[in-house]
C-alpha positions as CSV (number, residue, x, y, z in Angstrom):
1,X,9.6,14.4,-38.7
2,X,9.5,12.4,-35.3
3,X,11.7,14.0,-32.7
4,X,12.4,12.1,-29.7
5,X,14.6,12.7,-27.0
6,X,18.1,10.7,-26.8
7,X,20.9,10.1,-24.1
8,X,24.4,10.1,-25.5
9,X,24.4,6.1,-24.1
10,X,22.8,4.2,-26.5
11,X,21.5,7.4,-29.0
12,X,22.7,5.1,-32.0
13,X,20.7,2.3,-31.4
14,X,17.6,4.5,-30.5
15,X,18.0,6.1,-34.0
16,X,19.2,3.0,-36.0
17,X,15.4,1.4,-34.6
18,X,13.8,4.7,-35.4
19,X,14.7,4.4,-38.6
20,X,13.5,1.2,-39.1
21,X,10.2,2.5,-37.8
22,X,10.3,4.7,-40.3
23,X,11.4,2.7,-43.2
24,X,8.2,0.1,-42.7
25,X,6.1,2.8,-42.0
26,X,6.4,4.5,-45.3
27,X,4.3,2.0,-46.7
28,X,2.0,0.8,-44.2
29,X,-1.6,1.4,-44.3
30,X,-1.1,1.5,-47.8
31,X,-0.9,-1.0,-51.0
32,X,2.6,-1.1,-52.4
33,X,5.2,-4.0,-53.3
34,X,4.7,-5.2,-50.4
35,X,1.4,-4.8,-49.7
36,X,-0.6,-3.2,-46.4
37,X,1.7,-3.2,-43.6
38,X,0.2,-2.8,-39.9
39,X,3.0,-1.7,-37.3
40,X,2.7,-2.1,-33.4
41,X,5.2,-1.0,-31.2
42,X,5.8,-3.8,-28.6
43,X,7.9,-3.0,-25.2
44,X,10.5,-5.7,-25.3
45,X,12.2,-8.4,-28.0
46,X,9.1,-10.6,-27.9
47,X,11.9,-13.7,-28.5
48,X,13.2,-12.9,-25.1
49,X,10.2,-15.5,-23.7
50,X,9.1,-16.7,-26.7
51,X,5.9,-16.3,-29.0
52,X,3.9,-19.6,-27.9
53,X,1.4,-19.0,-24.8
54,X,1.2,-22.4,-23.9
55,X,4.3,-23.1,-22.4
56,X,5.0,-19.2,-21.3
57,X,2.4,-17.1,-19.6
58,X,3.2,-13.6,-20.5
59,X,1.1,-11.2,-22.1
60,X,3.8,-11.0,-25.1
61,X,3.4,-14.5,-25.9
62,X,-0.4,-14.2,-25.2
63,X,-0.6,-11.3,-28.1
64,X,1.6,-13.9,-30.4
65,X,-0.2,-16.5,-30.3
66,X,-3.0,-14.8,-30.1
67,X,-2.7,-13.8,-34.3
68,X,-1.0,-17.4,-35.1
69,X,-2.7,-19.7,-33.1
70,X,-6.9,-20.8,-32.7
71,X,-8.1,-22.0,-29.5
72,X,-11.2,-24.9,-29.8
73,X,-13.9,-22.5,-28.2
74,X,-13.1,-18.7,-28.1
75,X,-14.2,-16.3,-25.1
76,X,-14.2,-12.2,-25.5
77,X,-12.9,-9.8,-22.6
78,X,-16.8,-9.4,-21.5
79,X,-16.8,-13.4,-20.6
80,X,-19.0,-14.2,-24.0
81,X,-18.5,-17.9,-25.2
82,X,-18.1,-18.5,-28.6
83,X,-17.2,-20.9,-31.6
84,X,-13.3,-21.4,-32.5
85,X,-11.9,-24.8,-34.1
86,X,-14.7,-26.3,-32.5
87,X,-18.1,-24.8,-34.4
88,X,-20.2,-26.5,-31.6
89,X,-19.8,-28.7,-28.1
90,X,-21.9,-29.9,-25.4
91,X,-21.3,-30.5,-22.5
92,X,-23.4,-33.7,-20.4
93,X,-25.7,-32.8,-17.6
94,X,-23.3,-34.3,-15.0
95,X,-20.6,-32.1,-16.4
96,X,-18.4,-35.0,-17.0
97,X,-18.2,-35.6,-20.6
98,X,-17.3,-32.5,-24.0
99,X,-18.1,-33.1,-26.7
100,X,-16.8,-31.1,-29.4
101,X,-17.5,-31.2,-33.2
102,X,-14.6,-30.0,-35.1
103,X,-14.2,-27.9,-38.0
104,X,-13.7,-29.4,-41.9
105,X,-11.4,-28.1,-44.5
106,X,-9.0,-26.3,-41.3
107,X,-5.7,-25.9,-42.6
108,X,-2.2,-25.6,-40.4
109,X,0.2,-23.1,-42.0
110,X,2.2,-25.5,-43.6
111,X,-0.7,-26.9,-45.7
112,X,-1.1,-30.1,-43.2
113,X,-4.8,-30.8,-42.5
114,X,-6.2,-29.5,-38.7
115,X,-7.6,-33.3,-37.4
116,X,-9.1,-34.8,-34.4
117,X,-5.6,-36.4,-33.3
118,X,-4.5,-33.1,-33.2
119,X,-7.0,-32.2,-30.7
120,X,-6.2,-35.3,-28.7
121,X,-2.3,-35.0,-28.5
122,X,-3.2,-31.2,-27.5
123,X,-5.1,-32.1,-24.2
124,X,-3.5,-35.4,-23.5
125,X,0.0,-33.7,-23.9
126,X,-0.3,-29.7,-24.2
127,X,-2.5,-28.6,-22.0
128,X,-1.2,-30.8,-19.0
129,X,2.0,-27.8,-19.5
130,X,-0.6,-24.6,-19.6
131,X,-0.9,-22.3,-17.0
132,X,-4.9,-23.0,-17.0
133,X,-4.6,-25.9,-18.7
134,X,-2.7,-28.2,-16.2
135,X,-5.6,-27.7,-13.2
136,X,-8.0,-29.5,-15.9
137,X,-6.0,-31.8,-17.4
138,X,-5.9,-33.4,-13.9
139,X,-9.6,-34.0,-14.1
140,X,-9.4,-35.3,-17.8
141,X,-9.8,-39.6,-17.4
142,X,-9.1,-40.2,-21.2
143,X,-9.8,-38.6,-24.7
144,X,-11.6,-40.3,-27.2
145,X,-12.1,-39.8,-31.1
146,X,-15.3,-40.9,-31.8
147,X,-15.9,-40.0,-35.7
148,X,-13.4,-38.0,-38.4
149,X,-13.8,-34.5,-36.6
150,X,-15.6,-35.3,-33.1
151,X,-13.7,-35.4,-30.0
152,X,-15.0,-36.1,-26.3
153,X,-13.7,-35.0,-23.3
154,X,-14.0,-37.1,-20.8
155,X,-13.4,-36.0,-16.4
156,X,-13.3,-38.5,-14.0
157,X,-15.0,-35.0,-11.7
158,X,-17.1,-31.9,-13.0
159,X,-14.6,-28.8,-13.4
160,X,-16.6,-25.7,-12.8
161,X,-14.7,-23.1,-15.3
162,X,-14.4,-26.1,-18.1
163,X,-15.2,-24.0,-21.4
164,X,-13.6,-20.7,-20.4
165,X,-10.4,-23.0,-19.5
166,X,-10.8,-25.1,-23.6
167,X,-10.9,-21.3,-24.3
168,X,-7.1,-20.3,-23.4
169,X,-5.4,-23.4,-25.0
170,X,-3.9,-22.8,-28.6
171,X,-4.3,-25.7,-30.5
172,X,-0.8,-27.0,-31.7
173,X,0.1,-29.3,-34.9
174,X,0.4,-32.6,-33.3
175,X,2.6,-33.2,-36.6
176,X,5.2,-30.9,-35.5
177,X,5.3,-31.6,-31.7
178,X,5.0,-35.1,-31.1
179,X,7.9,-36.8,-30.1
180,X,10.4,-33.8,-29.1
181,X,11.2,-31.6,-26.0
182,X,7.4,-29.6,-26.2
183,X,8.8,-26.7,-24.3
184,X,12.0,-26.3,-26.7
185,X,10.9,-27.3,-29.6
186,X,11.9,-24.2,-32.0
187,X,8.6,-24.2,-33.5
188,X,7.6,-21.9,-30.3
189,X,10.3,-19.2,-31.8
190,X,8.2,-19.6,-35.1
191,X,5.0,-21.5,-34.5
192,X,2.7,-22.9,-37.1
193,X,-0.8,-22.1,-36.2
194,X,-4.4,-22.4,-38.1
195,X,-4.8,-18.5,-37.1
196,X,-5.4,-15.2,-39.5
197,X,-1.1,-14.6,-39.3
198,X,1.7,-16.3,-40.4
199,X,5.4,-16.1,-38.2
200,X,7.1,-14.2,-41.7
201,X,10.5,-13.1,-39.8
202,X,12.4,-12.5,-36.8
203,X,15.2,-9.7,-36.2
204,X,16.9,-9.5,-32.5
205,X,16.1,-6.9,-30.6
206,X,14.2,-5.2,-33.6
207,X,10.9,-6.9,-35.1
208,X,9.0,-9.8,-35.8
209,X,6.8,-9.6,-38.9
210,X,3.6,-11.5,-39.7
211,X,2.3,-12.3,-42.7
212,X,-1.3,-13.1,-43.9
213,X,-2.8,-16.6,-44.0
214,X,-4.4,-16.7,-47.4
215,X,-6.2,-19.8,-46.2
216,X,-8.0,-19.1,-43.1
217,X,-10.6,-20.4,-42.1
218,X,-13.0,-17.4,-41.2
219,X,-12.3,-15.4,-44.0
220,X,-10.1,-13.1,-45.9
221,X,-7.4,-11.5,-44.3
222,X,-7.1,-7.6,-44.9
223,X,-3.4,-7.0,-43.9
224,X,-0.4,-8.7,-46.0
225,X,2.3,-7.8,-43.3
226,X,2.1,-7.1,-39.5
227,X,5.3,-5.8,-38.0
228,X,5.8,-5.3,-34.3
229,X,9.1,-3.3,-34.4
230,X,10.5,-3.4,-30.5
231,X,10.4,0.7,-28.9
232,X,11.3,0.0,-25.0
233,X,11.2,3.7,-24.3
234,X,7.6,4.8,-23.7
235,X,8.0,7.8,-24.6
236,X,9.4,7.2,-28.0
237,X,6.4,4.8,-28.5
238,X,4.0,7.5,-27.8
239,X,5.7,10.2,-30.0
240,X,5.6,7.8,-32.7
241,X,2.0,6.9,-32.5
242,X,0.9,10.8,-32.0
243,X,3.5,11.5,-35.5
244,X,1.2,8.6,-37.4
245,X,4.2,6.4,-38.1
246,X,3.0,3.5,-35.9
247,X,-0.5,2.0,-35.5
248,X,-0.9,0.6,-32.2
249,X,1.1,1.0,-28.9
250,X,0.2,0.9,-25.2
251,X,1.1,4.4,-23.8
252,X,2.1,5.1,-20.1
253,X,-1.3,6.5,-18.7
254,X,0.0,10.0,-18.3
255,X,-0.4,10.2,-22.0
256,X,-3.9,9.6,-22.4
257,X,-4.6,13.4,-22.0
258,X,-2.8,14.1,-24.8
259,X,-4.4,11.0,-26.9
260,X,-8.4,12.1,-25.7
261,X,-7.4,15.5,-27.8
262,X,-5.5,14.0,-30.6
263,X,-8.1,13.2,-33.4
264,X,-6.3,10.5,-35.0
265,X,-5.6,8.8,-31.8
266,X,-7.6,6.3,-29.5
267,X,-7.8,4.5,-26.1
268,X,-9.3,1.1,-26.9
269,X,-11.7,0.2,-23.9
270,X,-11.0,-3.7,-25.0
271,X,-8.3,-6.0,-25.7
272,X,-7.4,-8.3,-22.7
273,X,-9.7,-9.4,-19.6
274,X,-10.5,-6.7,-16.6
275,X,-7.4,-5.3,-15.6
276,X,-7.2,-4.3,-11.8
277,X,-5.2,-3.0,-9.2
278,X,-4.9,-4.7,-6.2
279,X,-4.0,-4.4,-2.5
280,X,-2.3,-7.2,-0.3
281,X,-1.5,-7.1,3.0
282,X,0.9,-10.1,5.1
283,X,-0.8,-11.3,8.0
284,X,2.5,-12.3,9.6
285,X,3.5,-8.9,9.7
286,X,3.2,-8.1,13.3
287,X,1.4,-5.2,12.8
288,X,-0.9,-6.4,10.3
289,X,-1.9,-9.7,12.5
290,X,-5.1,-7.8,13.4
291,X,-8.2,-8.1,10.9
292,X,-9.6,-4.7,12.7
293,X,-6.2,-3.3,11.7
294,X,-6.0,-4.2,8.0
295,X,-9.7,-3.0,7.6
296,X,-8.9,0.0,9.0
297,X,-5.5,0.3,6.5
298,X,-7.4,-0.6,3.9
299,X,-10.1,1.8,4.8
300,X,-7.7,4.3,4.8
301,X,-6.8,4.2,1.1
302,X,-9.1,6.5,-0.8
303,X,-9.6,4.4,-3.8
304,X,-11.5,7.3,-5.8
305,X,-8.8,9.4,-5.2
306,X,-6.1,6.7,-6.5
307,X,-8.7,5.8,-10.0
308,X,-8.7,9.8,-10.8
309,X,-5.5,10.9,-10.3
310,X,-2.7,7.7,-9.8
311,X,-4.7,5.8,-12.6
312,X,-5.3,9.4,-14.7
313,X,-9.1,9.0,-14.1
314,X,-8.7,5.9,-16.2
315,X,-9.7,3.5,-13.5
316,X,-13.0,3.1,-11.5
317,X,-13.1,2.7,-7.8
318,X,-14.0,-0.9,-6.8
319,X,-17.3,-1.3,-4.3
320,X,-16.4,-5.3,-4.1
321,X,-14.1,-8.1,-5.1
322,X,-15.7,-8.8,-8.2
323,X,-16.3,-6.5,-11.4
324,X,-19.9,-5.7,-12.8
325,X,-18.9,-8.0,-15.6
326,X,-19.2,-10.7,-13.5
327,X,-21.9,-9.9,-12.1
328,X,-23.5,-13.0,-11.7
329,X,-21.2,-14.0,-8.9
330,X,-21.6,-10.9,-7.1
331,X,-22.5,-11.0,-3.5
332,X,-24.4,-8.1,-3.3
333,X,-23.9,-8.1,0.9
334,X,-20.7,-6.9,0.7
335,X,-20.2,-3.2,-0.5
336,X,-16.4,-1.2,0.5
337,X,-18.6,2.3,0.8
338,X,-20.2,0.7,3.4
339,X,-18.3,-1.6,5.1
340,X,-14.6,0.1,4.6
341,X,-15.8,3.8,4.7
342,X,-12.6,6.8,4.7
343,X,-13.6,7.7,8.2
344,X,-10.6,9.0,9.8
345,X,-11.8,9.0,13.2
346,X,-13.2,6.1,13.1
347,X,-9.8,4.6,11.8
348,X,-8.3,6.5,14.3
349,X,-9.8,4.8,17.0
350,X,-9.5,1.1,15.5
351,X,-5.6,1.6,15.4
352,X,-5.7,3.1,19.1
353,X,-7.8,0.3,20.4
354,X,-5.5,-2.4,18.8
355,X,-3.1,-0.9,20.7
356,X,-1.0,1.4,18.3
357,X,-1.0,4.8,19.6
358,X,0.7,7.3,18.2
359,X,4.6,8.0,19.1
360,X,5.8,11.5,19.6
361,X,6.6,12.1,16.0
362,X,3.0,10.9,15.2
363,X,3.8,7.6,13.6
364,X,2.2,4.5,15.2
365,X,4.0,2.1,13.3
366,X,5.3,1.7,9.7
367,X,4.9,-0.8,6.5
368,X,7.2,-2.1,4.0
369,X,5.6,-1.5,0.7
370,X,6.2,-3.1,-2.3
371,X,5.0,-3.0,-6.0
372,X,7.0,-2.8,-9.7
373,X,8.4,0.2,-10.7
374,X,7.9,0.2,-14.2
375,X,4.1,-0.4,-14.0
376,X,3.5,3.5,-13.3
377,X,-0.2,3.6,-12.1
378,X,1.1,1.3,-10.0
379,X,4.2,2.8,-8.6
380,X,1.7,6.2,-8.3
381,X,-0.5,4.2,-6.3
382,X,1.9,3.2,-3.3
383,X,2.9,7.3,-3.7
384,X,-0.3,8.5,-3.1
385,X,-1.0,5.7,-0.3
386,X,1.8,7.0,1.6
387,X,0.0,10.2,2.2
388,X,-2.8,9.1,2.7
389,X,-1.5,6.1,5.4
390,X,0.3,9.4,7.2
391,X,-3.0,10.7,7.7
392,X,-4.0,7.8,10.4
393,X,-0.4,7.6,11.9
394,X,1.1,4.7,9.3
395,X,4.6,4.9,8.6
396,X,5.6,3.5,5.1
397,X,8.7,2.1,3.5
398,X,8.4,2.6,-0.5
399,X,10.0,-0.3,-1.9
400,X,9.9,-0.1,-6.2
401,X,11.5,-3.1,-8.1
402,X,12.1,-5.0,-11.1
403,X,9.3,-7.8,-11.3
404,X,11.6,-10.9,-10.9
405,X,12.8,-8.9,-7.5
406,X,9.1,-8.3,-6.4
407,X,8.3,-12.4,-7.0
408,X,10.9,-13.2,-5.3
409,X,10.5,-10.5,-2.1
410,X,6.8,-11.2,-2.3
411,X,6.0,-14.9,-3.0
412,X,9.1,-16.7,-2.5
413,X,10.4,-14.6,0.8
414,X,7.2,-13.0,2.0
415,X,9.4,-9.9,2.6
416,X,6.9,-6.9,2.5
417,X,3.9,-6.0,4.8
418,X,1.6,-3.9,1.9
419,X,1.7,-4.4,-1.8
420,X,0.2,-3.1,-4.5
421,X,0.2,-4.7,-8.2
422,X,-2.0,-4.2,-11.2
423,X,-3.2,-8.2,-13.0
424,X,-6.1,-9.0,-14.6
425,X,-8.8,-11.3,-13.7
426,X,-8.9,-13.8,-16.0
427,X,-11.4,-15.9,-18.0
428,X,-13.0,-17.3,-15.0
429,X,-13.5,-16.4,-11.1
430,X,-11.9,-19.8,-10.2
431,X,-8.5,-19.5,-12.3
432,X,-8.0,-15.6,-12.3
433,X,-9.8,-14.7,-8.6
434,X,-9.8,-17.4,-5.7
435,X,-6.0,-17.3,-6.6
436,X,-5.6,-14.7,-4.3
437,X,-7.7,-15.8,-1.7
438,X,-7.0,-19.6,-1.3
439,X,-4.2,-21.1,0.9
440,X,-0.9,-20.8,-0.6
441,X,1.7,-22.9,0.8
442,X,3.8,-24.0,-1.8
443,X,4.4,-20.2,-2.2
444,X,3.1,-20.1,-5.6
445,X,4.2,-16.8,-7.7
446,X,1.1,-14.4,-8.4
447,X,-1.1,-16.1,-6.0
448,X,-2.2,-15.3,-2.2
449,X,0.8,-14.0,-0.3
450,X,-0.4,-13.0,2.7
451,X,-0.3,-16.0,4.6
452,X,-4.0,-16.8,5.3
453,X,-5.0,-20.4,4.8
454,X,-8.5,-20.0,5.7
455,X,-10.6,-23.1,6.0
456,X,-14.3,-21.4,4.4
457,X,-12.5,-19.3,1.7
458,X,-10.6,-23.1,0.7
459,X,-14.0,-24.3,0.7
460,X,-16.0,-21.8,-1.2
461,X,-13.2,-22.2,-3.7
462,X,-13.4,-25.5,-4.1
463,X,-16.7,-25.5,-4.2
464,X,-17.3,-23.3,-7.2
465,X,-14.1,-25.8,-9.0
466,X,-16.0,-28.7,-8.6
467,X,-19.2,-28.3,-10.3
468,X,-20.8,-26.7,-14.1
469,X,-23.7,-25.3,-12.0
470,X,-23.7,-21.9,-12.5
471,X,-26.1,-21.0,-9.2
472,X,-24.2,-23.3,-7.4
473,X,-21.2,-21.7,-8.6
474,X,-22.2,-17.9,-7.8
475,X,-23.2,-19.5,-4.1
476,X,-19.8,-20.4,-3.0
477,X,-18.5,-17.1,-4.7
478,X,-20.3,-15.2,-2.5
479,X,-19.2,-17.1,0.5
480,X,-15.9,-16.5,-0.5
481,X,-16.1,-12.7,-0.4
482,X,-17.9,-12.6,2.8
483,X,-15.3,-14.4,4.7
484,X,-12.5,-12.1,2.6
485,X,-14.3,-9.2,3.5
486,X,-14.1,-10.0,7.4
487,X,-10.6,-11.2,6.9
488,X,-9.3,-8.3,4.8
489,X,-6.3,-9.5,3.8
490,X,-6.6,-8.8,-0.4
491,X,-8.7,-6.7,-2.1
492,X,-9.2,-4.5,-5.5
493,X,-8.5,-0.7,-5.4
494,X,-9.8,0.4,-8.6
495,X,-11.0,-1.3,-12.0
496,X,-8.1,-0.3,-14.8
497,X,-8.4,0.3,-18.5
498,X,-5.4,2.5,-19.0
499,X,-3.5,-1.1,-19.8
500,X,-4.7,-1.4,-22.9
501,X,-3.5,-0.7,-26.6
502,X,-3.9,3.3,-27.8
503,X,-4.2,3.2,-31.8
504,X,-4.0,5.5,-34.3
505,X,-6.8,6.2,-36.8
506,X,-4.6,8.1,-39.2
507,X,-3.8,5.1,-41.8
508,X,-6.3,2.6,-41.0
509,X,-9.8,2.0,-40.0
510,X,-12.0,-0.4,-38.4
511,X,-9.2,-1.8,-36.4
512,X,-10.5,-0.7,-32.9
513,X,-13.5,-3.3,-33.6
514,X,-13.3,-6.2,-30.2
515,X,-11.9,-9.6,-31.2
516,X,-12.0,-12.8,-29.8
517,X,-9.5,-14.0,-28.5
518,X,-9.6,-10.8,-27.0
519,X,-5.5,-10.1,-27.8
520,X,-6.5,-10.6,-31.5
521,X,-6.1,-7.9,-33.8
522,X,-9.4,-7.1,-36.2
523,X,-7.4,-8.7,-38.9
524,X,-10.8,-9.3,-40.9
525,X,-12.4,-6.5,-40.7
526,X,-9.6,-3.5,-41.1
527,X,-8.5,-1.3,-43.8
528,X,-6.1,1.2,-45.2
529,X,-7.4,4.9,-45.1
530,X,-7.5,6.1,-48.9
């Protein structure tokens, strides 16, 4: 029996959604009336923002559309290209033309045929409205069907991150779309897709259920229902998943202890792109004006320290801006042991010499710091930063808030001198990195805060943007760091896996098996435990 913890405020409702847990779980895992049932615990109503990724971008839409929706080319979490609606492409030597060679026989949901025109109204209407999408569709000169299921692409410039940017559009039926409001059409509350689920049903502030396609395209699909029943406390989530009566969750970090000696209950190392967890610092601030100064506060931070114990030892200390999975834009010059080391008396003299001694109570000066409170590593991060700040004679402010406050403080207001935020990287250096670096003056949300609007960073970004050469590519990447690293402004912490889903071996196997999209559940290749 599950046994959860409950306030007197709101204990109905707790066990009223418990129960419902309960009730679906009885037969998932397992053949019945209804068939195999599949239950994920999600944090929020997912309706709240919608289930359709390309007009919302938020990781609950993302893992939505994700199940209904194909994309024309697919790409995996480790940055591996592959075939989606599109079973082949090429692109021309001067990077200006796709050419993509469609599918046969691809069904939509409601029985209407997948086509070429859909592919056309997609990028000549769609993905102008995409997070990713709309930087491309700016290059794209027209779009032209050239035979029953081939499609061409044509720029009027080369767009450097062109396939990993096809890769995060969700095709949509052109059938349904065309001629309404795209962003509230109610087909994004239940969206017809050519992908393994089906939208089955929708209950506020309780569920949404997916059913099997029986016609999809890759193969047969090996769970009837899927049922992501809403569980907003995280600890209830984990107490379910540890009892067996839900499938997949993500946990608060603290509880991955408890899952690495649990045998029926695992951490997958896969499921999104590389999360990290990031420092920025606002150049306006007037004590953080100084590059000398915010290498010295940045050098401060003992980023193996905050990967063991803030992240629970799921995180790995960064060494450089980039991850080893991108390796190939590496600049192997620049190297945070090295360059940043946690000297303290070497940090101690930096801050004297920029001319912030020490008062009489030992503080030099102090920082506003903000991150979200619910994002825990996070909010243990700027704890243990504190500390070690106090160390070298930095004051800090702790500021924790909701995330539509931290946009606003941070982005809109540029109210905060140190942040701290966990975001992943994206498919591509040039729309999930350079974000952070290049010059932000329209005050962009998730994007460079700090005020810099450095002319060589602007150029090595748009440098690496404007061209398919890869060498070329990981050339202006490299000059990008180099200047960041003398600038010091932004800058990883630690590389952070303790984001993604936990699941529970205890009904069904094969399910921890990586997907691509990389949100997409092994749909194909699971199955019940007999």
């Amino acid at each position: 029996m599950l046994k959860t913890k409950r306030t007197r405020r709101g204990g109905a409702l707790a066990a009223a959604l418990m129960a419902g847990v309960l009730t679906m779980s009885a037969c998932a895992g397992q053949s019945g009336a209804d068939g195999s049932v599949y239950v994920q615990a999600v944090g929020g109503d997912p309706m709240t923002l919608g289930l359709n990724a390309q007009f919302v971008s938020a990781p609950i839409s993302l893992l939505f559309s994700s199940q209904i929706m194909d994309p024309l080319i697919r790409i995996s979490d480790d940055y591996q290209i592959s075939p989606g609606l599109a079973k082949e492409w090429q692109v021309s030597p001067d990077g200006l033309d796709l050419t993509l060679h469609l599918r046969e026989g691809v069904k939509w949901h409601d029985g209407k045929p997948f086509t070429a025109e859909d592919v056309k109204f997609n990028f000549e209407e769609i993905v102008p409205l995409q997070t990713f999408g709309a930087l491309l569709a700016k290059r794209i000169k027209s779009v032209e069907i050239t035979g029953a299921s081939t499609v061409v692409v044509h720029l009027d410039k080369p767009y450097g991150p062109l396939l990993e940017t096809v890769a995060q559009q969700f095709m949509l039926p052109k059938h349904v779309y065309a001629g309404t409001d795209y962003v509230t059409n109610e087909a994004n509350k239940k969206p017809i897709g050519t992908g393994p689920m089906k939208f089955g049903s929708y209950t506020p502030g309780q569920e949404v259920v997916l059913l099997k396609n029986p016609d999809f395209w890759e193969g047969e699909v090996r769970v009837d229902r899927a049922v992501f029943t809403v569980m907003a406390d995280p600890n209830s989530r984990a107490e379910a998943l540890f009892a067996g009566e839900i499938d997949e969750a993500v946990l608060d970090p603290s509880q991955q202890g408890r899952v690495s000696t649990d045998e029926n209950a695992q951490l997958l190392t896969h499921g999104m792109f590389p999360q990290v967890v990031i420092m920025m610092q606002n150049t306006r601030s007037e004590h953080l004006k100084d590059p000398a100064v915010r290498a010295a506060v940045f050098a401060a931070l003992d980023r193996d320290a905050i990967a063991k114990t803030a992240l629970s030892g799921l995180g790995t200390p960064t060494e450089g801006f980039f991850p080893k999975s991108l390796d190939w834009a590496i600049n192997p010059d620049v190297d945070f042991g090295r360059d940043f080391p946690r000297d303290l008396d070497a940090i101690n003299k930096t801050l004297d010499a920029a001319g912030f001694e020490r008062g009489s109570d030992g503080t030099r000066f102090t920082l506003k710091v903000r991150y979200i409170t619910p994002l825990s590593e996070v909010a243990k991060t700027a704890e243990m930063a504190k500390s070690m700040l106090a160390e070298v004679g930095i004051g800090t402010e702790l500021v924790g808030t909701s995330g539509a406050v931290y946009n606003e403080k941070m982005y809109t207001e540029g109210d905060f001198d140190l942040s701290f935020l966990r975001t992943n990287l994206g498919a591509d250096p040039s729309i999930g990195i350079t974000r952070w670096y290049e010059c932000n003056e329209k005050k962009t949300a998730a994007a460079n805060p700090s005020g810099v609007c450095d002319p060589e960073i602007d150029a090595a970004a748009a440098a690496a943007l404007n061209t398919n050469d890869k060498a070329k590519r990981a050339e202006a990447f490299k000059k990008m760091q180099a200047k960041a690293a003398k600038l010091m402004f932004h800058a990883p912490l630690a590389w952070f896996n303790g984001s993604f889903s936990t699941i529970s071996t205890a009904r069904w196997q094969g399910h921890d098996k990586p997907q691509s999209p990389p949100e997409r559940k092994a749909w194909l290749t699971m199955s019940p435990k007999k």
